[in-house]
C-alpha positions as CSV (number, residue, x, y, z in Angstrom):
1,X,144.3,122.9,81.5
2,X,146.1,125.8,83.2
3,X,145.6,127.9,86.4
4,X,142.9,130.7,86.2
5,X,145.0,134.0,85.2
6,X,147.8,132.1,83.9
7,X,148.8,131.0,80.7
8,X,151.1,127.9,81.1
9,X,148.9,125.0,80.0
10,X,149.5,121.5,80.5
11,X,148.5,118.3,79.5
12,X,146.9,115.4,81.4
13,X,144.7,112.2,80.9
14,X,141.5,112.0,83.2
15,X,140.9,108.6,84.2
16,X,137.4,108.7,85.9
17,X,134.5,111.6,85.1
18,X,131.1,111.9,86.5
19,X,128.8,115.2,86.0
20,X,130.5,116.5,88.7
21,X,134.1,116.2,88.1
22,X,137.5,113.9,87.2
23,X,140.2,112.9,88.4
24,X,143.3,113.8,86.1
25,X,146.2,111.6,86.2
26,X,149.4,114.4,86.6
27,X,152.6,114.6,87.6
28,X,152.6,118.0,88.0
29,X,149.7,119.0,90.3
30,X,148.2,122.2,91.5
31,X,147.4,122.9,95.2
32,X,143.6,122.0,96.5
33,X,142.1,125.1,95.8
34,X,143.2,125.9,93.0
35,X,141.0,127.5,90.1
36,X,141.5,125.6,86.4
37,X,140.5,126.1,83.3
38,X,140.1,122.9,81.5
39,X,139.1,121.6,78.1
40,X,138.4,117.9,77.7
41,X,137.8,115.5,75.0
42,X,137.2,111.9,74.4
43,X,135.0,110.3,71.6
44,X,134.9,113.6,69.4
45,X,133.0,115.4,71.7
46,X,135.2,118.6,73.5
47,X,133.8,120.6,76.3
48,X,135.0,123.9,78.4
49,X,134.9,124.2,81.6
50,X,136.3,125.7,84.8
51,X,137.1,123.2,87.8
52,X,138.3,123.5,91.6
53,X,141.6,121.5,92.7
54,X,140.1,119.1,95.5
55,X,142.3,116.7,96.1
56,X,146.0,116.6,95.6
57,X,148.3,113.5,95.1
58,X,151.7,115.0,94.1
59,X,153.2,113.2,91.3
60,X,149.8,111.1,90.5
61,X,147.1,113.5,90.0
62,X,144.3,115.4,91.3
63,X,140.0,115.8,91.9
64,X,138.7,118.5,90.5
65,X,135.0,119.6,91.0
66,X,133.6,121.2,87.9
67,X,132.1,124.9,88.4
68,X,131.1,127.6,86.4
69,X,129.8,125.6,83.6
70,X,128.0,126.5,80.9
71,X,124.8,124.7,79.9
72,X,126.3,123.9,76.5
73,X,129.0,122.5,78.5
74,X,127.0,120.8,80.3
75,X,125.1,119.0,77.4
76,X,128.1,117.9,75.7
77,X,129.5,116.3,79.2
78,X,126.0,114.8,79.1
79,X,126.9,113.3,75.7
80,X,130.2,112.8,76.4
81,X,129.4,110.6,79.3
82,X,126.8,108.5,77.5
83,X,129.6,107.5,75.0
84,X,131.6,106.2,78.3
85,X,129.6,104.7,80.2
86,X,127.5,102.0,80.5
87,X,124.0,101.2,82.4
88,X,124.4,100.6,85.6
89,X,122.2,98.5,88.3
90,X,121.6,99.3,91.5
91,X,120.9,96.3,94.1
92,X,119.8,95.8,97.2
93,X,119.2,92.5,99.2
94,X,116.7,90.3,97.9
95,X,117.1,91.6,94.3
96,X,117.9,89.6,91.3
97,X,120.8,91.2,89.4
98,X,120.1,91.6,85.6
99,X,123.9,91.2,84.9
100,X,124.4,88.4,82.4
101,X,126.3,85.6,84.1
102,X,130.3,86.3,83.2
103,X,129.6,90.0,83.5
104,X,131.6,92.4,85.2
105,X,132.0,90.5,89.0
106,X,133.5,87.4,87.0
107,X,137.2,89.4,87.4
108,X,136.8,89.4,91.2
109,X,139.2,86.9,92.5
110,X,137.8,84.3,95.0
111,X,138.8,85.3,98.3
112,X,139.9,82.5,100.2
113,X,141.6,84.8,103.1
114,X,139.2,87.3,103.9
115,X,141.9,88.9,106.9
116,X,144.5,89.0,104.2
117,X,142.1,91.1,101.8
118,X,140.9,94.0,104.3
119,X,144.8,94.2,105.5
120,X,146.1,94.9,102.0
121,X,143.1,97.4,101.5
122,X,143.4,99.1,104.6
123,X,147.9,99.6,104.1
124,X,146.4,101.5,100.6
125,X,143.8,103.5,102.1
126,X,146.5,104.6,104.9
127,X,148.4,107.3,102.3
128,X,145.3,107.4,100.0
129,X,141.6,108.6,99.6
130,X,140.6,106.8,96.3
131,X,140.6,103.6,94.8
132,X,139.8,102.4,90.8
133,X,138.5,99.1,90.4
134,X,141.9,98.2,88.5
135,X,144.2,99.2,91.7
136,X,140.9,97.0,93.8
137,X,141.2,93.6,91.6
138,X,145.1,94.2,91.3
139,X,145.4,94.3,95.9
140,X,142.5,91.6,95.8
141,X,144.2,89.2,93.5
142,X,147.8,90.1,95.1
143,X,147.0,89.6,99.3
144,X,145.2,86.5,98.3
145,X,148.5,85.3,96.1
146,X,150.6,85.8,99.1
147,X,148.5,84.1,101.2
148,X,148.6,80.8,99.1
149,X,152.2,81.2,99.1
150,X,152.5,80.8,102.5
């Protein structure tokens, strides 16, 4: 990636990508605002677009918003995203899920101190705006370790 009407490019990882942006994992970060030019690739399939600086988290990363993208570009991040992801279910109360038992929910710790759970959530969201399921299990399992510890 590099900074519309520069040069300098640099390298990052995006950790999370929808159809209408990523987040790239960074330690050097561009302001929210700024204009990109990216090119990603993962699974073979390399796309071009440009993308808008959202959010900033100096030394982590930032969200970009893609814009500007072509409908080429857009078809291969429809590709690209179909090699990533897997289907999804949507529930609402009273409906069965059709998740095998064991599947994704089995990692959820049980939460035997509820209090202790929305405290260690609410300390992260206090200097931050997003949270991955990995950094959610990982608070989960640690609040409910120190409370056993107790």
């Amino acid at each position: 990636m590099c900074e519309a009407g520069h040069e300098v490019r640099t390298w990052a990882t995006f950790s999370d990508i929808s159809l209408h942006g990523c987040y790239v994992e960074a330690q050097a970060t561009y302001p929210a605002g700024t204009i990109l030019h990216m090119k990603l690739e993962a699974n073979g399939i390399r796309l071009e677009t440009n993308g808008n600086v959202r959010v900033n988290y100096p030394y982590l990363g930032m969200g970009i918003a893609f814009v500007e993208m072509s409908d080429e570009n857009q078809s291969r991040l429809r590709a690209l995203l179909a090699t990533i992801t897997r289907p999804t279910v949507i529930m609402g109360p009273g409906i069965a899920s059709s998740l095998p038992a064991g599947g994704p929910l089995e990692a959820v710790p049980p939460i035997a101190n509820p209090s202790a759970a929305l405290q260690a959530l609410t300390e992260f969201f206090e200097n931050r705006q997003m949270l991955m399921r990995e950094d959610f299990l990982r608070i989960l399992r640690k609040s409910q370790r120190s409370e056993t510890k107790e």
